[in-house]
Backbone bond lengths (Angstrom), bond angles and torsions (degrees), N, CA, C in turn:
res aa  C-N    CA-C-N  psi(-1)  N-CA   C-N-CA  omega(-1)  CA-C   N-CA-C  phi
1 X - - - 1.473 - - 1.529 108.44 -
2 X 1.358 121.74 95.67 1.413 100.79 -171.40 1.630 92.48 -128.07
3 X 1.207 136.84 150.22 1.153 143.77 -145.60 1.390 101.06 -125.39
4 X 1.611 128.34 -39.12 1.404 134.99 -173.95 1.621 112.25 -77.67
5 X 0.834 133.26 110.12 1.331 144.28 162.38 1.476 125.04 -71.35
6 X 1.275 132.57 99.07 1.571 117.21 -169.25 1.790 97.90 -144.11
7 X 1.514 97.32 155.43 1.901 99.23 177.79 1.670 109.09 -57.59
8 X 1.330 128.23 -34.01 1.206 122.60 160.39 1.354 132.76 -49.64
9 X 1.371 113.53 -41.65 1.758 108.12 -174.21 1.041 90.94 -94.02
10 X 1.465 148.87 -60.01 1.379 127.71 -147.79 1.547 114.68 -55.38
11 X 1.623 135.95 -23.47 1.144 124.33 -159.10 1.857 81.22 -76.17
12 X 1.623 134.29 -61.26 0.722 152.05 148.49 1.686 114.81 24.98
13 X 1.085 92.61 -79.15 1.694 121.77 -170.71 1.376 110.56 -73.75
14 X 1.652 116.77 -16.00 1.562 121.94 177.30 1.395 90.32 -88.95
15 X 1.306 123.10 -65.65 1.633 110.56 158.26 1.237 132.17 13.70
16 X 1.467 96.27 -83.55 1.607 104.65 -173.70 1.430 90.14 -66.64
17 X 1.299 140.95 -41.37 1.491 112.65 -130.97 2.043 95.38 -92.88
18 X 1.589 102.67 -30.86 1.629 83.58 153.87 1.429 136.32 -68.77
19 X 1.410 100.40 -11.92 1.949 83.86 167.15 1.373 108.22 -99.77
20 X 1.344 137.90 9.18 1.067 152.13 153.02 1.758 115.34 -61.75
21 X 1.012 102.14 -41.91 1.883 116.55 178.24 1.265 112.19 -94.47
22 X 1.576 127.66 -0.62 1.390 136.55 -170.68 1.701 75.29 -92.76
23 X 1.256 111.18 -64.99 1.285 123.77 -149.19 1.605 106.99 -48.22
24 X 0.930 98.12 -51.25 1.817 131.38 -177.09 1.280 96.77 -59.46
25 X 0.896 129.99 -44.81 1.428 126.14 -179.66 1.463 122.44 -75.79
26 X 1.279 102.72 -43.32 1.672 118.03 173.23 1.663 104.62 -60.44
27 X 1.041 128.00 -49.61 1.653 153.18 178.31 1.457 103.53 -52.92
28 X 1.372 126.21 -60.48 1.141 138.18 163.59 1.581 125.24 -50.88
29 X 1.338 119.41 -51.66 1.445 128.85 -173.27 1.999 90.07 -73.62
30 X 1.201 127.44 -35.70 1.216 114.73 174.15 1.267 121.93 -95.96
31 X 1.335 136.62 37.73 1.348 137.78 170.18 1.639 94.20 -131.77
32 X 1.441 105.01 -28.38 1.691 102.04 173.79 1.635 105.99 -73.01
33 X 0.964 126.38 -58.42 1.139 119.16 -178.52 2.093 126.71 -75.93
34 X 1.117 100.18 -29.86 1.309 94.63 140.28 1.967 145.39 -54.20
35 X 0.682 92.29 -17.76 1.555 126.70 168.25 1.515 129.94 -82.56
36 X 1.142 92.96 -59.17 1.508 134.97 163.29 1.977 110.90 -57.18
């Protein structure tokens, strides 16, 4: 939840949120196919 918006964090925060969706994805493709 971060409320401050600045040219510094946002490059930052896209950052995390693609290794966040790498992750998610990797996490995902193995609970689907485990299952599966």
């Amino acid at each position: 939840m971060i409320k401050e918006y600045g040219t510094s964090t946002i490059p930052t925060n896209i950052k995390e949120i693609n290794q966040i969706m790498e992750v998610f994805r990797v996490v995902f493709k193995t609970i689907f196919f485990s299952f599966r």
